[in-house]
C-alpha positions in Angstrom: -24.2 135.2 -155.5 -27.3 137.1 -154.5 -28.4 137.7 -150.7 -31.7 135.7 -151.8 -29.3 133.0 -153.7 -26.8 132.8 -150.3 -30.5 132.5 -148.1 -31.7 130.0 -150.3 -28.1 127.8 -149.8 -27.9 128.2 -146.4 -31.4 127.2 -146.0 -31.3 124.0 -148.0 -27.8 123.1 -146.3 -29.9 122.8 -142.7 -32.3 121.1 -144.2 -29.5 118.1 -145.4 -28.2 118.8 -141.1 -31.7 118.6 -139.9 -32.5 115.0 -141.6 -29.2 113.6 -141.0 -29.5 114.2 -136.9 -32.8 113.2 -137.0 -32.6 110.4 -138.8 -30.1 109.0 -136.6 -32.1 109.9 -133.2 -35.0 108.1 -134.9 -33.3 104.8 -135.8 -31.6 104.7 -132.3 -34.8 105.1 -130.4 -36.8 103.3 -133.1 -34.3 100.3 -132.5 -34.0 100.5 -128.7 -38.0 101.1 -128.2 -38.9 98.0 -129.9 -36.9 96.1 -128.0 -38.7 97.4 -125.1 -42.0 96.7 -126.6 -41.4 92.9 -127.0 -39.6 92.3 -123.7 -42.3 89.7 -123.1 -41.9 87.9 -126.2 -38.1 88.0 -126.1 -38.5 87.0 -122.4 -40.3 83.7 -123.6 -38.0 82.9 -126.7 -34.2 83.7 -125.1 -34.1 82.6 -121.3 -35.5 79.2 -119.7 -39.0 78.6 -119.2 -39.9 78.7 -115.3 -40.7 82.1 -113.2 -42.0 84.7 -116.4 -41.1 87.6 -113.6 -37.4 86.1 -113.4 -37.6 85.9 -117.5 -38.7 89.7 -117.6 -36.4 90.6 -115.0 -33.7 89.0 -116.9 -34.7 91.0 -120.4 -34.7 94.4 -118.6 -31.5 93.5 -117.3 -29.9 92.7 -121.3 -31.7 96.3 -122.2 -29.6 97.8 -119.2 -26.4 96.4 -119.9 -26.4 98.3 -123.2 -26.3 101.3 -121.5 -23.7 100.5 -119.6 -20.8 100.3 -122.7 -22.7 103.5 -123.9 -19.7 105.7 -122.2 -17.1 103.5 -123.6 -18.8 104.2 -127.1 -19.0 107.8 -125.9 -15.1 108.2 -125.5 -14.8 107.0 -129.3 -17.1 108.7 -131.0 -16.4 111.5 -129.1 -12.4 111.3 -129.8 -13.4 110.4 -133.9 -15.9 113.8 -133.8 -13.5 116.1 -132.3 -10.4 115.2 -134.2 -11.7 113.8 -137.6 -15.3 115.2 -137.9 -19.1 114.8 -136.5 -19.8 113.5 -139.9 -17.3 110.7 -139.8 -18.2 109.8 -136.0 -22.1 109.9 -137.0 -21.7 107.6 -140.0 -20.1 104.6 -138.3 -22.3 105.1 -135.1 -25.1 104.7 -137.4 -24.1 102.0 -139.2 -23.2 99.7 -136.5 -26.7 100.3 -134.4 -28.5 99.5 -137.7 -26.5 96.4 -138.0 -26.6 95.5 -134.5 -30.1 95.7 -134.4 -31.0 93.9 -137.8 -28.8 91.0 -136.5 -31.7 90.7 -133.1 -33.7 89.6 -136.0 -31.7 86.7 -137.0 -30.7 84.9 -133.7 -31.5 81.5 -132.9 -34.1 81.0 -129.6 -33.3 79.5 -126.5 -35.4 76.3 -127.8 -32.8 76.5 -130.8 -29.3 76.7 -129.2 -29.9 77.0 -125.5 -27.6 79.6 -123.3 -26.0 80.5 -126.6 -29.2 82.3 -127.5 -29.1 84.9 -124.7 -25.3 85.2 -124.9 -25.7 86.4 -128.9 -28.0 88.8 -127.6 -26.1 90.0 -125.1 -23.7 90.4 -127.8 -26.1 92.6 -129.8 -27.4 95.0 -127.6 -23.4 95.8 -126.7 -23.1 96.5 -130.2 -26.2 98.6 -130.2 -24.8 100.4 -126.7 -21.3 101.0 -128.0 -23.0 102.9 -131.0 -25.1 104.9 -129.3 -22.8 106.1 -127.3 -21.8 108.6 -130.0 -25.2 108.9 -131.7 -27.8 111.1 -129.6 -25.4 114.0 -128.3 -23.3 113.8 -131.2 -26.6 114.9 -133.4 -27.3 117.4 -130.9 -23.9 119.4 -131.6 -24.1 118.5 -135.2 -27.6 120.2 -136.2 -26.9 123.1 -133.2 -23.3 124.0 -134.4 -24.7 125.0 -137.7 -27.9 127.0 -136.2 -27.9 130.3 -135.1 -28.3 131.4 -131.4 -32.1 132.2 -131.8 -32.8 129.0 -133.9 -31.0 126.1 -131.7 -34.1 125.6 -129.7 -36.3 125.3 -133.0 -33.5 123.4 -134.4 -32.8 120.8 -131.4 -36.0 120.0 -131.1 -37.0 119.0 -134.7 -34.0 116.5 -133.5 -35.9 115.6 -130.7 -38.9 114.8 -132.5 -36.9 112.4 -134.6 -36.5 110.6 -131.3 -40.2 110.8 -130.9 -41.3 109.5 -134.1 -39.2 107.0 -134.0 -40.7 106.1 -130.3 -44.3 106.4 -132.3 -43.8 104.3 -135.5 -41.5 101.8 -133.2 -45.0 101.2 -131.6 -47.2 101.5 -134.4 -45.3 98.7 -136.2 -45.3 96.7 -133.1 -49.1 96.9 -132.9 -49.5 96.4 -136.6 -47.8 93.1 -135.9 -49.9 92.5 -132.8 -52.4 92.5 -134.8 -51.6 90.6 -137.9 -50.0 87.9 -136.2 -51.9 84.9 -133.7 -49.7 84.3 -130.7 -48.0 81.1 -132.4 -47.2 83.5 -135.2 -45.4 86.4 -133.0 -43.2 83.8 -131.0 -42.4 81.8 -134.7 -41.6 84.9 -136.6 -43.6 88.2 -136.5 -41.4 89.4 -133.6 -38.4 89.4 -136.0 -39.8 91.8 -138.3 -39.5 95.4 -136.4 -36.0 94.6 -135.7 -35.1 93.6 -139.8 -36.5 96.5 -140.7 -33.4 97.9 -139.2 -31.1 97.6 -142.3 -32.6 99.7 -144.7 -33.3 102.6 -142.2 -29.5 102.0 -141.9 -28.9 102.7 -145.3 -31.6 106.0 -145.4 -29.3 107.1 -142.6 -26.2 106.5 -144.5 -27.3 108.5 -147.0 -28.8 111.3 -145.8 -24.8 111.3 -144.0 -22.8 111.3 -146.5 -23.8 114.4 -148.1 -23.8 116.6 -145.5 -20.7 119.1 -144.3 -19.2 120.1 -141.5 -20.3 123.7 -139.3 -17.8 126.6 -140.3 -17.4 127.1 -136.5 -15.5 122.9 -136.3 -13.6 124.0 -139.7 -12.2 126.8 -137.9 -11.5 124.8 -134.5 -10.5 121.9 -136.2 -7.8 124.3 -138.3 -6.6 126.0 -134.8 -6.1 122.7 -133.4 -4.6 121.4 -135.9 -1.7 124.5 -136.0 -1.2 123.7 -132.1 2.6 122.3 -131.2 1.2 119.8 -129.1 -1.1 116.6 -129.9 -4.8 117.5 -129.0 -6.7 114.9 -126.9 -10.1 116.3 -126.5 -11.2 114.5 -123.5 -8.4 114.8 -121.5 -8.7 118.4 -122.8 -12.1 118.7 -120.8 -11.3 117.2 -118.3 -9.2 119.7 -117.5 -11.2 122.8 -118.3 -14.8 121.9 -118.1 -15.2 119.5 -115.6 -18.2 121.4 -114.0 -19.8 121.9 -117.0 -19.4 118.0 -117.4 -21.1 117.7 -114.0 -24.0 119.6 -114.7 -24.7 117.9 -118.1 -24.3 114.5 -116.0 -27.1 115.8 -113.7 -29.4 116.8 -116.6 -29.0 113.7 -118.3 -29.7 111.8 -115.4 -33.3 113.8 -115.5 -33.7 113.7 -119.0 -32.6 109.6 -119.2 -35.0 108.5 -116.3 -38.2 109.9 -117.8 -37.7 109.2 -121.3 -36.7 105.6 -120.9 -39.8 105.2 -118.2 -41.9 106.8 -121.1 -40.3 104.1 -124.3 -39.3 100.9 -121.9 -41.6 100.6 -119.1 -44.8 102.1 -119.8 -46.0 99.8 -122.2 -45.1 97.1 -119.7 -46.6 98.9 -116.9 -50.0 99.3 -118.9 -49.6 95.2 -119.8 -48.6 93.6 -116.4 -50.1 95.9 -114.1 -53.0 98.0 -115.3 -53.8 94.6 -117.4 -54.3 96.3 -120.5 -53.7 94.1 -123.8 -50.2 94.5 -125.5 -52.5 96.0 -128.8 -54.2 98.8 -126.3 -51.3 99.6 -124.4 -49.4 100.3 -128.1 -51.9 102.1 -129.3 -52.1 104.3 -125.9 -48.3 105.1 -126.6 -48.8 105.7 -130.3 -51.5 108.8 -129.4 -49.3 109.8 -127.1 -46.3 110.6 -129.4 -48.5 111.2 -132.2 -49.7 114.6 -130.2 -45.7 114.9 -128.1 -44.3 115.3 -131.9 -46.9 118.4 -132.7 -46.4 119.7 -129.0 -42.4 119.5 -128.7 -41.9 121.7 -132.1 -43.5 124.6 -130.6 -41.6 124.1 -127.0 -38.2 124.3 -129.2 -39.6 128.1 -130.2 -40.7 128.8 -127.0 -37.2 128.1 -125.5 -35.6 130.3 -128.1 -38.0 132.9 -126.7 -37.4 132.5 -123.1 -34.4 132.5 -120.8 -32.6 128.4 -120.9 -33.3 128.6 -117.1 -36.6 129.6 -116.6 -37.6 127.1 -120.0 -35.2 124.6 -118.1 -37.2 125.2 -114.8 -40.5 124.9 -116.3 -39.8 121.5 -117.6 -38.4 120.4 -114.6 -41.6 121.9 -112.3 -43.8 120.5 -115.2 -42.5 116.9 -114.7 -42.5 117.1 -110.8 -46.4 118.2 -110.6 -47.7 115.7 -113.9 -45.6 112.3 -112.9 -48.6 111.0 -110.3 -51.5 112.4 -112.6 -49.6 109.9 -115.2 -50.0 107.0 -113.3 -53.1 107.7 -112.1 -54.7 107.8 -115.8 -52.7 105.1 -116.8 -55.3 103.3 -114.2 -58.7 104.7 -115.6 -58.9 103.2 -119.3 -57.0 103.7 -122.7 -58.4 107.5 -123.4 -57.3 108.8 -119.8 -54.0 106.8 -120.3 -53.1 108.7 -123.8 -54.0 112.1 -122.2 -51.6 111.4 -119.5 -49.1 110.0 -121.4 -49.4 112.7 -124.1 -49.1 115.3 -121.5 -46.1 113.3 -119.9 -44.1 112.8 -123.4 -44.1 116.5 -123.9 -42.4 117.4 -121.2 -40.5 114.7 -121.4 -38.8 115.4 -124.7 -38.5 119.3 -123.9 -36.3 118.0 -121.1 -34.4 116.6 -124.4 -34.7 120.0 -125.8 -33.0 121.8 -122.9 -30.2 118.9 -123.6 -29.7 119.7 -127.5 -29.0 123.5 -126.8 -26.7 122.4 -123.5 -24.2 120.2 -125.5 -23.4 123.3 -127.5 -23.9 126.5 -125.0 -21.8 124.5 -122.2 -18.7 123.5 -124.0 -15.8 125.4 -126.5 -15.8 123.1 -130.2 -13.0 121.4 -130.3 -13.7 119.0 -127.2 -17.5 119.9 -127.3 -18.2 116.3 -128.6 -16.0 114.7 -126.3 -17.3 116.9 -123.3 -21.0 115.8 -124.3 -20.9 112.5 -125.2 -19.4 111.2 -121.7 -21.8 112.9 -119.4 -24.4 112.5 -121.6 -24.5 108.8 -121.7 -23.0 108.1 -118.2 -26.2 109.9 -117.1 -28.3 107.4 -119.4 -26.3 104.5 -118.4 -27.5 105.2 -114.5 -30.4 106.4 -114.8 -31.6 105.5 -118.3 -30.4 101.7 -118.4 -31.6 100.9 -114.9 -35.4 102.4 -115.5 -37.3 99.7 -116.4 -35.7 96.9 -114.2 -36.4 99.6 -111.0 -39.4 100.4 -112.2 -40.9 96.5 -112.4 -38.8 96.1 -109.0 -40.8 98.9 -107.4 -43.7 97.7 -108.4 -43.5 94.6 -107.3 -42.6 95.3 -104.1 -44.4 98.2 -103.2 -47.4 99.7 -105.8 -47.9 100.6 -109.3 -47.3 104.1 -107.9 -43.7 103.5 -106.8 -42.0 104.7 -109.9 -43.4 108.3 -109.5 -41.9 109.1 -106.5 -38.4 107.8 -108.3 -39.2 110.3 -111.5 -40.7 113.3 -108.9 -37.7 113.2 -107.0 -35.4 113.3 -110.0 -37.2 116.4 -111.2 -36.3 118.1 -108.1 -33.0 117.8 -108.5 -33.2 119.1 -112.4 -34.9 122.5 -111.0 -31.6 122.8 -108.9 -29.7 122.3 -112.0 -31.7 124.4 -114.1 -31.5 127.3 -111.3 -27.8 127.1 -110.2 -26.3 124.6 -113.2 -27.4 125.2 -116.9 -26.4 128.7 -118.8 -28.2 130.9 -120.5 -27.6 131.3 -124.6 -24.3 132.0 -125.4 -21.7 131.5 -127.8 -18.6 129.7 -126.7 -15.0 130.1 -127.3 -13.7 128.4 -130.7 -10.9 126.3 -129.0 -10.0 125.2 -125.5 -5.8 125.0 -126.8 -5.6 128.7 -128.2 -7.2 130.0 -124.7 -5.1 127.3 -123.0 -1.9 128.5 -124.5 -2.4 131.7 -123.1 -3.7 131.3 -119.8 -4.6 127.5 -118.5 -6.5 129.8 -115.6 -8.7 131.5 -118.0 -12.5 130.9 -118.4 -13.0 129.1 -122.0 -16.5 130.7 -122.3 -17.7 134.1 -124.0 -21.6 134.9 -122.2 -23.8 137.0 -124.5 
């Protein structure tokens, strides 16, 4: 085969890697942001009438709870990637949030079947949790395993703006039916639709899974590991060698999980209940807003592959320290001021992502690198991500509409520590923690370059 002919391969083989992370970061935020977007209406339909700010409470509280079996879906899909392949893990974690999330669309009201109604849901968004937990990370390594050392920025963050898109269209189809429904119609039936709509991005995903392969760098972990006298347990494995590369991960997370799900499950609640826009306005304000994040967050993937990880990792962190209170400040002064700020905001928001796709890779050796990732990763959006919209509405309503930006400025602090004294430069990592283990428990598992 020709150099041009092997180029050509390669080329279309990342392509196949590229659309099967995306797609999966673009049906778990598509799925989890439209549930955010009609936390009113699900408020009316699934818990008693009475006090609405109980009711919204209430429906902040189901979206948190999802968060909170993420890890447990984490140590799965992180045990199924490491020992039988990212491409088998990614698959199922797919098809269960589709599922899950397709099956909101079905359930009976409150006015239908009474406590039974929130229970289901309860039920569902466990379902959509568990999954998860093996989705967004898992993607990460996938598409960054089989990139090169100067492409993993480029290529992270064309995952990223999966996430993004999926964030934008979540909205735009929430304002399309907004729009096309009267208020009868949304509570009867137009509310079901975004979350049907589920099942065939299920089976795009699916698809676009199966016919991928896995990095040569896993083949060749997966056949050391595989040799070893002893039975490989990949988190227990890291546990034991990169428990402080665990940490800091945990610590980025916690950054990167508080703005985004500020950004995709408050906003648009903040822009309805206390800026008083209307639901259609405040959509539409989010949907600019990701519209010009996914043209912006491309070109920060290249820029990180040009830059040091630490200074691109304490840019984004300085970034979203300094721009949090202009944010809510132009949320306050009309729809255009509200999409520059939010625009501005969602950029350096989804770098933060960015920093995170490279991270999963550059901190951890392969064989335990899903397992490694996956906990920390969505521990850190259980606390911080899970919890964001319920403090949020609680800080609000006992103190101002600026509350949450002092919650989000403080956090950013912290990541400009971690980006300083915590994250790593580029570098490769050693294939296996059991080969190096075998020789020297002691020894450092990673290779800087």
């Amino acid at each position: 085969m020709s150099v041009s002919s092997e180029t050509a391969t390669s080329n279309a083989k990342m392509k196949r890697v590229l659309r099967a992370g995306a797609i999966g970061n673009f049906i778990e935020f598509f799925d989890f942001t439209i549930y955010g977007f009609f936390a009113v209406t699900i408020a009316a339909l699934f818990f008693p009438k009475g006090d609405s700010v109980a009711a919204l409470l209430a429906t902040f509280a189901l979206f948190g709870v999802a968060f909170f079996i993420r890890p447990i879906g984490a140590m799965v899909f992180g045990h199924i990637g490491d020992r039988f392949g990212r491409k088998r893990a990614l698959i199922f974690a797919i098809v269960l949030m589709s599922s899950a999330t397709a099956c909101i669309g079905l359930l009976p009201t409150f006015s239908a079947v009474g406590v039974v109604a929130p229970l289901l849901l309860l039920l569902c968004r466990l379902a959509q949790g568990f999954s998860t937990g093996g989705e967004q990370s898992g993607a990460y390594v996938l598409v960054v395993e089989h990139s090169p050392i100067k492409k993993r920025g480029r290529n992270g963050s064309l995952v990223v703006t999966g996430s993004i898109t999926g964030v934008g269209c979540a909205a735009l189809l929430g304002l399309a039916v907004a729009l096309l429904c009267t208020p009868e119609q949304l509570l009867e039936w137009g509310w079901r639709i975004p979350f049907l709509i589920a099942a065939p991005l299920g089976l795009l995903g699916l698809y676009l899974r199966m016919n991928i392969d896995e990095s040569e760098v896993y083949k060749t972990a997966s056949d050391v590991v595989k040799k070893a006298t002893r039975k490989h347990v990949p988190l227990a494995q890291a546990f034991r060698q990169s428990r402080k590369e665990m940490t800091v991960l945990l610590g980025w997370t916690a950054l990167v999980a508080l703005s985004g799900y500020m950004l995709v499950g408050y906003y648009t609640t903040h822009l309805v209940t206390a800026e008083g826009y209307a639901m259609p306005a405040a959509l539409a304000v989010l949907i600019v807003g990701h519209a010009v994040a996914a043209l912006g967050v491309p070109m920060m993937g290249r820029l990180a592959d040009r830059c040091p990880r630490k200074k691109f990792a304490l840019g984004v962190s300085i970034a979203l320290a300094v721009w949090t209170f202009p944010t809510f400040l132009l949320m306050s002064m009309g729809p255009v001021f509200a999409a520059i700020g939010i625009a501005v905001f969602a950029i350096i928001s989804y770098s933060a992502m960015v920093v995170s796709s490279m991270a999963v890779v550059e901190l951890f050796p392969v064989d335990v690198r899903y397992s490694a990732s996956a906990l920390p990763f969505q521990l850190g959006f259980a606390v911080f991500g899970g919890t964001a919209p319920f403090i949020a509405t609680w800080l609000v309503a006992n103190f101002d509409h600026l509350a949450p930006a002092y919650y989000i400025t403080a956090m950013a602090c912290f990541g400009a520590l971690l980006a300083v004294f915590g994250l790593p430069n580029a570098r490769e990592m050693a294939v296996t923690t059991v080969e190096l283990e075998d020789q020297d428990p002691e020894r450092n598992v990673s290779t800087v370059h």
